[in-house]
C-alpha positions, 0 to 999 in steps of 0.5 A: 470555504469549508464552511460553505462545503459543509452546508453543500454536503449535508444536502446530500448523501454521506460520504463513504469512510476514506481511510483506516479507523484504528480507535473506532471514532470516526476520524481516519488515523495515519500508519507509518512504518520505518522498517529501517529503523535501529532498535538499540544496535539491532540495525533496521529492527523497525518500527511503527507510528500510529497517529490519530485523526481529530477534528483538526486532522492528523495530531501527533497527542495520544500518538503509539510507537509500535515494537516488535517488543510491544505485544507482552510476547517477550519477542526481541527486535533483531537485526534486519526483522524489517518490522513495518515493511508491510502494513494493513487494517481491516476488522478482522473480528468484527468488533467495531475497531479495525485491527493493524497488521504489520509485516516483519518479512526479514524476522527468523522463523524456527531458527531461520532468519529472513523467513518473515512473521506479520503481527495482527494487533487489536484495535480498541477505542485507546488504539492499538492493543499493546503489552498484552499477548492475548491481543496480538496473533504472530502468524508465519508459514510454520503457524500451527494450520497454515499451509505450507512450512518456510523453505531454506533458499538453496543458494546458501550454504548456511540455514537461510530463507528468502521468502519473505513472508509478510512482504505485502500485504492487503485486507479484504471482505473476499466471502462477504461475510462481514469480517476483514481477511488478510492477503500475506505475499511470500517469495516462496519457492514452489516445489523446486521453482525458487522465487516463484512466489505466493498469497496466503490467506486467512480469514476473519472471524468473531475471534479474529483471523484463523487458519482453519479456512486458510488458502495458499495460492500460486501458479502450480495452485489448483484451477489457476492459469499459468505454471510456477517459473523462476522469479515470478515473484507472484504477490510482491504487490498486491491489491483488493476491490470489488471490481466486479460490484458483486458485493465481495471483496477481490483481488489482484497480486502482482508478478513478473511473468513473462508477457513475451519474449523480454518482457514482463508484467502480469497480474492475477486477478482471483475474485471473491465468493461465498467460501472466499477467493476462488480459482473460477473465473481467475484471469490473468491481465498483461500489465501493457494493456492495449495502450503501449508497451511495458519497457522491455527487459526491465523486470515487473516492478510496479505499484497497485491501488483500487479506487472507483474513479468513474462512480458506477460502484465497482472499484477500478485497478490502478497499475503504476508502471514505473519503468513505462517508456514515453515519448523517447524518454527511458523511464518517465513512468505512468499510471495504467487504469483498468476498469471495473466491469460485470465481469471483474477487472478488464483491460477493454479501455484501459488508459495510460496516464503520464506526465506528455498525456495532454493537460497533465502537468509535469514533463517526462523530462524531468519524471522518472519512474512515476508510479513507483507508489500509488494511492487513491481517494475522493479528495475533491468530494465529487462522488468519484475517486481521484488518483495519487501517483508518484515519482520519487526519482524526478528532479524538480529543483533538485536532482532525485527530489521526488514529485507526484500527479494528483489525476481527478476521477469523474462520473461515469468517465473516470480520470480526466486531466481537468483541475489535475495536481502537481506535488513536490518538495517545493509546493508553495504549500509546504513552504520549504525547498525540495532537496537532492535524494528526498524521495518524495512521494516514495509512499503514499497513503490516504484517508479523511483524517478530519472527517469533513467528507474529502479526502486528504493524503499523506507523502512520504520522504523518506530521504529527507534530513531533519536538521543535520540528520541524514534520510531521518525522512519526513511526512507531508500530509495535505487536506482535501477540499472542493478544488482537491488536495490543497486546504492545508498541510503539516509536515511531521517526523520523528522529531515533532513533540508528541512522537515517540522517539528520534530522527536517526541516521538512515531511519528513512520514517514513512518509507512505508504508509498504511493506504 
């Protein structure tokens, strides 16, 4: 079958790159963050794994185990830094290799803890750039430039933060210049408004991210629509595409701001221009729109990708909705589309995907919370985007083992339930079982990690023993082709040769995928 594919593409145009390239050889790599992780007895200190693509996929040879004692700066892993809870790429300096961010948002900050810091480290043909300090830029709210100082929570009585800094992040081309910039979400406290939360942005250049142009937007932010309010949360998931086809990268940050009484789920969406994001045209977006409504009373966690899931050059918003009531069950969840328009994001036609949607396979008997992680890619190679979605709380043949919906895109009329996917621990294709609490497709991410023009996926599990090692986790990753995912899969963890390390108790590896 690939053999025949092969010759069918080179008929036609060249695929778009699916994916993050870290070493500049064409091949997508995979990113995985274990946040969890024990650094000697600093408890959930973090880590990071970079694995490589080749022509064979995903290969564990050549693989870096990335420290926040790594980078030649003489930091120490400490206790709860949470290191590798967020993840981005982009080419922030424009040199051919794409650069990795990393998120410590529980890392002290001039003496206090769980102020956050993001690490950016340099790609280079070898991978990422480490045990040199020249090669690696350490950014937090109190980095010389950047707007706004960590705030202490006036809750406790001992010097502490909770913003959080670098809790998600995003990278984007948001002023078309040719370099990468970064999106960095922070529960920070506006004013006096605790929790309101913020997006920093900095902006790449011939010399990497810089703090000259850096913005800081939230709701009490000049020209934005809204007021600032307790718990919005603003920015605790956060999204980038050019949904307007404008050329410039946009973006949409999630909050829980109230919709009506009872009821939240809002998104920000800021578009792109010529000196970066801007308040013009900034519009805010009811995570229930039009088709249902979001669960009443459940605060806004959801899940955001972009993808072109219709082919008409303009990206598309996916919204999870985890917590989405169907059909009289509570919290099956659902994937909600908004599509890309002239205009920006629009909630005009928007369609809500979930497991009673006809032809969907699945039943909101058994989904729970589908959306919770998101993801996109063509991994049929038909020109349009195709959505991932998961549910790391369904019972498959296991209680809370975990499932995810493979949704094909089409041209010109986007997701379509023909030939859509069904994933979970037990998929023939994995040869193994799925078993209670493995959390299977609690992260997604995807890229074309062999380079033959689909897209493939990767699925974390990180509940999953290895061997009698409780929740070391695993990843699953599967390959794409004309039929979608399927080709062919691997499952790795801390334990597979070539991986730095070992599965630990609680590790939890690939709670976190760079998508």
């Amino acid at each position: 079958m690939r053999a025949a594919l092969v010759v069918l593409t080179a008929t036609v145009a060249a695929p778009a790159f699916a994916g993050h390239d870290l070493n500049g050889d064409g091949y997508a790599d995979l990113v995985i963050g274990v946040p969890d992780e024990a650094i000697g007895a600093e408890v959930r200190a973090g880590a990071v794994h970079v694995l490589f693509g080749s022509a064979a996929g995903i290969v564990t040879g050549g693989s870096q185990l990335v420290l926040v004692t790594s980078f030649g700066t003489g930091a120490l892993a400490t206790k709860d830094d949470r290191f590798g809870a967020a993840l981005a790429a982009g080419d922030f300096d424009g040199d051919g290799f794409e650069d990795l961010a990393i998120g410590a948002p529980g890392r002290m900050v001039s003496g206090i803890p769980g102020a956050g810091e993001v690490y950016v480290v340099r790609g280079s043909a070898s991978g990422v750039l480490l045990g040199d300090a020249l090669q690696v830029q350490v950014w937090s709210q109190d980095a010389e430039g950047i707007k706004d100082r960590v705030d202490l929570d006036p809750v406790f009585a001992l010097p502490w933060s909770t913003e959080a800094f670098g809790r998600s992040l995003v990278s984007g081309d948001f002023d078309g210049d040719g370099y990468a910039d970064l999106a960095i979400g922070v529960r920070e406290t506006v004013k006096t408004v605790e929790r309101a939360g913020a997006i920093h942005v900095l902006y790449g250049s011939s010399s990497g991210l810089g703090a000259a142009r850096n913005q800081l937007w939230h709701l009490d932010a000049p020209g934005v629509k809204g007021k600032a309010k307790a718990l919005d949360d603003l920015g605790f998931e956060l999204a980038a595409g050019d949904f307007d086809g404008d050329g410039r990268d946009d973006l949409v940050a999630a909050s829980n701001a109230p919709i009506k009484p009872g009821v939240r789920g809002m998104l920000l969406a800021l578009y792109g221009g010529k000196k970066g994001l801007r308040a013009k045209r900034c519009g805010w977006l009811p995570v229930d729109a039009g088709t249902g409504a979001y669960t009443a009373g459940v605060f806004g966690f959801f899940s955001l990708a972009s993808g072109d899931v219709d082919a008409d050059g303009r990206d598309d918003l996916l919204v999870g909705t985890p917590f989405q009531a169907v059909d009289g069950a509570s919290q099956p969840g659902a994937i909600r589309v908004m599509r890309g328009t002239s205009k920006g994001v629009s909630t005009a036609g928007s369609t809500l995907w979930h497991r009673d949607t006809p032809g969907i396979l699945g039943s909101v008997a058994t989904s729970l919370r589908l959306g919770i992680a998101l993801a996109s890619g063509d991994f049929n190679g038909d020109g349009a985007d195709d959505a991932l979605g998961g549910a790391p709380y369904s019972t498959v043949s296991a209680p809370l083992s975990g499932d995810a919906c493979e949704i094909h895109g089409a041209v010109s009329s986007g997701l379509t339930a023909v030939g859509n996917l069904y994933w979970s621990g037990d998929s023939a294709l994995f040869g193994t079982s799925a078993v209670s609490l493995d959390g299977f497709a609690a992260s997604l991410a995807t890229g074309d990690f062999d380079f033959d023009g689909f897209t493939d996926a990767a699925f974390g599990a990180p509940g999953r023993d290895v061997g009698a090692v409780l929740d070391a986790g695993v990843v699953f990753i599967v390959y794409g082709d004309a039929g979608g995912l399927g080709a062919s899969s691997i499952a790795l963890d801390q334990n597979s040769p070539g991986i730095a390390g070992v599965g630990e108790l609680g590790d939890r590896f690939a709670s976190v995928l760079l998508r």
